[in-house]
N, C-alpha and C positions, 0 to 999 in steps of 0.2 A: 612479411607481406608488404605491399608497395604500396604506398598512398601517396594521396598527394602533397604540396609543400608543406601546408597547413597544416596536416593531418597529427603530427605528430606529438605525441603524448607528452605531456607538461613533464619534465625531470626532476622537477624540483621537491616535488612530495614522495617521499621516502617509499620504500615498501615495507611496513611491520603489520598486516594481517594476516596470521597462519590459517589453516584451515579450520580447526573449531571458533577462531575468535569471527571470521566468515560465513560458518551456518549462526552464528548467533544475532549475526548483522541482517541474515534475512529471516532467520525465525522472529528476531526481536522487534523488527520493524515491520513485519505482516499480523502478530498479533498485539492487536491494540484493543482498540474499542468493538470493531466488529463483531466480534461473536460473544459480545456480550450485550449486545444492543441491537443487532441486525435477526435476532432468531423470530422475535415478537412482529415487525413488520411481514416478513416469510410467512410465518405461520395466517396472519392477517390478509395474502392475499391467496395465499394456498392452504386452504384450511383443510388439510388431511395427510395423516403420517406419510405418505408415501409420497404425493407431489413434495410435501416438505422436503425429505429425505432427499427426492431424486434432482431436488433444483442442489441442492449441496453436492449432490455427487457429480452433476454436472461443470459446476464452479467447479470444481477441484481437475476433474478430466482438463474442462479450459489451463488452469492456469498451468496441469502438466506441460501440457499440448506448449504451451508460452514458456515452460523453464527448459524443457528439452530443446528449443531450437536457439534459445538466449544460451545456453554451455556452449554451444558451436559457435555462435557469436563471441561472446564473452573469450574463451580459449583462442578465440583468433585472433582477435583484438583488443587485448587487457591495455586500454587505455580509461584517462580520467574522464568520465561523461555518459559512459555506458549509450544508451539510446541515442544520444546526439550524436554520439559516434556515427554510429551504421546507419542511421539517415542521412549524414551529410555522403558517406563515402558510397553508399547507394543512388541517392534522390539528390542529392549537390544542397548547396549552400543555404537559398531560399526555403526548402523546407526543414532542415536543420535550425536555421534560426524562426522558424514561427512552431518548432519545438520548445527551442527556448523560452518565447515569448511567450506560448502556454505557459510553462511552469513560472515564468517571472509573473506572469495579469493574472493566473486564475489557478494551477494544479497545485504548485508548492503550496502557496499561503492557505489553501483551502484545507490541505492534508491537515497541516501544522498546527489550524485552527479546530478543525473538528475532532483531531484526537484529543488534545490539549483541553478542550472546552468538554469533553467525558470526563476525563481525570477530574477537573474542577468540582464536576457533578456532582463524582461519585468521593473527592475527599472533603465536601460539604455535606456529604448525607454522610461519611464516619463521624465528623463532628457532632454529627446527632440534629442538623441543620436539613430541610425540605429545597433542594432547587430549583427546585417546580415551582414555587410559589414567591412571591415577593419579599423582602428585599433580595432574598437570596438566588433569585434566578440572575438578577444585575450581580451581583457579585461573582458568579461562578466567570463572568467572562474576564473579571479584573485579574482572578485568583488562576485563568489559562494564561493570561499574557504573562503573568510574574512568572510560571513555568518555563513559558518559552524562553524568557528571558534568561533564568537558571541554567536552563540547557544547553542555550547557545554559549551561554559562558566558558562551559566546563568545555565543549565542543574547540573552542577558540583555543585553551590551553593545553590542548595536545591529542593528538587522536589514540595515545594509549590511554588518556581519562576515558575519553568517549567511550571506546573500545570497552575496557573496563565497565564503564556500566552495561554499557549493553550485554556483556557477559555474565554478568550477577542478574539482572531485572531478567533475561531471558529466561534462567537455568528458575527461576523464581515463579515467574507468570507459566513457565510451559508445568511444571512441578505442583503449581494451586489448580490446574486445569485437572492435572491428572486424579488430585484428591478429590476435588467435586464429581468426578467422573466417576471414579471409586466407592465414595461415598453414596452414591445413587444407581448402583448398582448391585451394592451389599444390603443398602438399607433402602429403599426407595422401591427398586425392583420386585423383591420379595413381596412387596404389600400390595402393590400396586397391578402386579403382573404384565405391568405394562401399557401404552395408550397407543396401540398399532392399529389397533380394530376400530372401525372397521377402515380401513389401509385409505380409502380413496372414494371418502362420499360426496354423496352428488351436490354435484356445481364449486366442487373443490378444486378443479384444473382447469385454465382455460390459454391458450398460446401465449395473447398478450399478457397473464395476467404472469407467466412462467417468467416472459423475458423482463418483467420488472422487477419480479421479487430476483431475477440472475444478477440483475443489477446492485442491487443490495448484496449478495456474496457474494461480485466481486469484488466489492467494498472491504468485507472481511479479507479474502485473499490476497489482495492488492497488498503489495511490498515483495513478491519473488523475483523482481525484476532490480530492485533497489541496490545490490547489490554487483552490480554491471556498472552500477555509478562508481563507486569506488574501486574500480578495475584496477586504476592506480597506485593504489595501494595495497595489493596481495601481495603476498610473498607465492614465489614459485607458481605466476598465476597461471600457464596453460594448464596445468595439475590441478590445482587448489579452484579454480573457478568453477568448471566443469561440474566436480567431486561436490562443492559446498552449494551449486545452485541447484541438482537435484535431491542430495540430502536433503536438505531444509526443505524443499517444498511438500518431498512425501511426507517428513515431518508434519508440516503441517495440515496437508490433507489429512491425514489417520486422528489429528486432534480435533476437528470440525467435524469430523464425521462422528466420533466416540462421542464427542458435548452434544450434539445434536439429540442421540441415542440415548444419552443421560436426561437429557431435558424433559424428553419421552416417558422415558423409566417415570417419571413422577409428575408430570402435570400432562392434564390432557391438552391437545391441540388448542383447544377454546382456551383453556388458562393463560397459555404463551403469548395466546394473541393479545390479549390485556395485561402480560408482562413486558414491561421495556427493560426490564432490570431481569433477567430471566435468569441468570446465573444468583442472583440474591434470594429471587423468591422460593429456587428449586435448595438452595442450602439451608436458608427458613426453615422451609418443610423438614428438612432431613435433622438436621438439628438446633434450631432453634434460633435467636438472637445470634448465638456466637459463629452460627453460619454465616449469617448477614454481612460479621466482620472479617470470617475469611475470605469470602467472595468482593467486599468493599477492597481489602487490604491487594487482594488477588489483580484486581482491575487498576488501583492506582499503581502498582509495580507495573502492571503492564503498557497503560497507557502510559507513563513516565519511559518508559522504557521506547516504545513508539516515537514518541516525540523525540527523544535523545538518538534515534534512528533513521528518520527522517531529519533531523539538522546534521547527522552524520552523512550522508550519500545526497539529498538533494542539494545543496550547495555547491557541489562537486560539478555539477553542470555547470552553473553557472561560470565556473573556475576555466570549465574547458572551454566555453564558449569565447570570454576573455582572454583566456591562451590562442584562440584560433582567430583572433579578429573582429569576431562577432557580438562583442558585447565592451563595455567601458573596460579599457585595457588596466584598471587599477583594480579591477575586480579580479583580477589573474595573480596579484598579491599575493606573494606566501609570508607569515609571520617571521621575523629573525628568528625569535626565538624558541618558540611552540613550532613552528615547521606545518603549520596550518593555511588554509582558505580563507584566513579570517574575516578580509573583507565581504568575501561571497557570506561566510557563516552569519553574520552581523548582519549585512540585506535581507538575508531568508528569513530572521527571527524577525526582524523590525517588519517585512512583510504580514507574517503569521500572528502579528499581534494584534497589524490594524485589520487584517480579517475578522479574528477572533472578537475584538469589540463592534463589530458591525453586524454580523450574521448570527445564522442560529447553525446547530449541527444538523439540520436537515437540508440547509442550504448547500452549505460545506461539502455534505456528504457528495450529493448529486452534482453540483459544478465537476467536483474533483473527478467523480466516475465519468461524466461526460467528456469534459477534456481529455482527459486518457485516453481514454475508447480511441479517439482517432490516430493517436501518436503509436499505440501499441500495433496499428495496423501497417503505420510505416516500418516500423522499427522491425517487427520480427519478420513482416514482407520482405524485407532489405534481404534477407537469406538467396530469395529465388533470384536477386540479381547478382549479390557478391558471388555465389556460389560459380557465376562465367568467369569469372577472374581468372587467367591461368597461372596468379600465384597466388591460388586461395589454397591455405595449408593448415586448417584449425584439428586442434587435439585430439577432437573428437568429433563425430557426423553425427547429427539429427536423425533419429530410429524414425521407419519412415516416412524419409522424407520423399514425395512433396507432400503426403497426406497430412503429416502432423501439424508441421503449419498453415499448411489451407485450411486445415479445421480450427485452429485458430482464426485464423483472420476474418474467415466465413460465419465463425462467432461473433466476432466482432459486430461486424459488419449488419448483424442481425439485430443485436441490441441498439445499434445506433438507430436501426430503420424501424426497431418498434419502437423507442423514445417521442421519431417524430410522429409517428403512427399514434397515439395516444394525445388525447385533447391537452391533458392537464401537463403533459411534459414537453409539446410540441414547442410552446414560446421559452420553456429555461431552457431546452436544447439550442433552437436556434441562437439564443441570445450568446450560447456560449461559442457556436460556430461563427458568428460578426463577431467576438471578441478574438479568435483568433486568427482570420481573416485582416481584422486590423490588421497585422503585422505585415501583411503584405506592401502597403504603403510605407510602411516604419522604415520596414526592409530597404527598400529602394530612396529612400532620403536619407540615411542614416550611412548604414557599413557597406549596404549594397548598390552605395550611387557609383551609377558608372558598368555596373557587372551584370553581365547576361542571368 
């Protein structure tokens, strides 16, 4: 396909991901902290099995709707950058780099921070330690940054380490998912008969209160697109993109929905809401103390895994960005000898660290979902205009389309306008829309002086 002079994909970073090490890069880095922490909030603002149920099965339709037209993307354009790609060669320059400038002020560091600062949590409360309460709430943030730091290291030394973990924490976290699932459906189920009824009582649904709690799982499902960042790095990627971007995400639709259903099996509605640990306290029940430790063990694999996946593919932006002119040209560094980003790796950790000691995870969470919101609408929009290209030649075409990503974007587009729609989220929205706005001026003093 024909791009422009810029466009073209960094050579220097090898291609060694096949297709399973590629569903594990986006199963690994969509399950994190989310569905073990977002189900209590859900429940909290939709207190009844069935708006529960149907806000999750809605997330899951969105982010189809988002993986099905990213494999047409993706397949057409396996370069380093994934999203910055198909913005710039859609929308031009200026909004590709206040993509960037998202993830460098507010997405990356925010991810980096708030999965990282669960893991802390939840491997202070294995130590038999409360992080809810003092001294230990200050320390869980010390004990996310030494993580990220950990990570980025291994990240820096080769993307078959990286790789590597993320294929062991995945096959691990998706596999403890599946035993709490099991486990509360053998044992849980039978006593319980369940907590469906009654499906949807009153003043348990209401518009706005849907598109909040959506927000929150998209939080959980966020990461099927992560894997578009590392485009440059498949092997055989018109093939292997496509294949590993809707694999992993049905994947993970079918385990959000089963944990949900699990949840159910054994605590009522009202119990979730006053569980933030909801996977701890449904194993508790089911079997006791040494529950507590398979679900503790279950979440740091996972959020370790998270983190190790997110400095795996976020960086990678940055990398392209510096390849393309748009960002400090030393940041487009490949290692001699690892064959790595390492400069880009090293910025994104040293970012996610000073997040991680300033905020809290509910900070984190919401910047990160806001910021997004608006980049996913350029990025998978980008379709309806490459699509005029008449040398647009991808692997595979978007099932259809134009519905599937209209209904994406037209999601989007909904959460954003109930965020500002709501009192208590209208000023951290805005605040996050001036922070990417700056870039606009950055733009124009910076890389884009001089350019239309």
């Amino acid at each position: 396909m024909a791009s422009s002079p810029n466009s073209s994909a960094p050579s220097e970073l090898p291609r060694q991901l096949g297709l399973w090490s590629a569903i594990a890069v986006l199963v690994g880095t969509t399950i994190g902290s989310g569905i073990f922490r977002s189900p209590a909030g859900i429940a909290d603002k939709l207190p009844g099995p069935l708006p529960l149920m149907a806000v999750w099965a809605v997330g899951g339709l969105f982010a189809l709707c988002g993986a099905l037209t990213l494999a047409e993307l993706a397949g057409a354009m396996p370069r380093t950058g994934g999203y910055f790609v198909y913005i710039r060669e859609a929308w031009g320059r200026l909004p590709a780099f206040l993509y960037g400038w998202a993830e460098f002020t507010l997405i990356r560091a925010a991810a980096l921070g708030g999965i990282s600062l669960t893991f802390a949590q939840y491997f202070l409360r294995a130590l038999g330690f409360d992080p809810s309460i003092a001294p230990y709430d200050a320390y869980a943030h010390y004990v996310a940054a030494g993580a990220l730091t950990l990570m980025a290291t291994i990240n820096v030394l080769g993307l078959k380490w990286g790789s590597l973990v993320q294929n062991i924490t995945t096959v691990a976290k998706y596999g403890g998912l599946v035993i709490i699932i099991l486990l509360a459906f053998a044992l849980g189920l039978p006593q319980t008969g369940g907590n469906f009824t009654p499906a949807a009582p009153p003043g348990s649904f209401s518009v706005s209160a849907f598109g909040l709690a959506l927000v929150s799982v998209l939080w959980a499902f966020d990461g099927w697109g992560d894997l578009a960042k590392v485009s440059g790095e498949v092997a055989d990627p018109r093939r292997t993109l496509p294949r590993a971007i809707v694999i992993g995400t049905l994947a993970i639709i079918a385990i959000y929905m089963l944990a949900n259903l699990a949840y159910l099996s054994v605590l009522t509605v009202d119990e979730m809401r006053r569980a933030p640990l909801v996977a701890a306290d449904v194993a508790q029940r089911l079997i006791g103390p040494i529950g507590v430790t398979l679900v503790s063990l279950t979440v740091l694999i996972s959020t370790f895994g998270s983190v190790n996946g997110s400095l795996l593919t976020g960086p990678r932006i940055f990398f392209a960005m510096a390849d393309d002119g748009l960002f400090f040209k030393q940041v487009a560094s490949v290692h001699p000898k690892f064959k790595t980003p390492h400069v880009a790796i090293i910025m994104s950790g040293a970012l996610g660290v000073a997040f991680v000691l300033l905020r809290s995870f509910e900070q984190l969470a919401d910047i990160f979902v806001t910021a997004s919101l608006v980049f996913y609408v350029m990025s998978i929009g980008a379709i309806f205009k490459l699509r005029q290209r008449p040398d647009w030649n991808p692997p595979v075409r978007t099932p259809f389309y134009p519905l599937v990503p209209a209904l994406f974007c037209l999601a989007v587009l909904f959460l954003l306008g109930n965020a500002l729609m709501d009192e208590a989220q209208r000023i951290p929205t805005l605040g996050v829309f001036g922070v990417i706005l700056l870039g606009v001026p950055v733009y124009y003093m910076t890389v884009g002086r001089g350019k239309g």
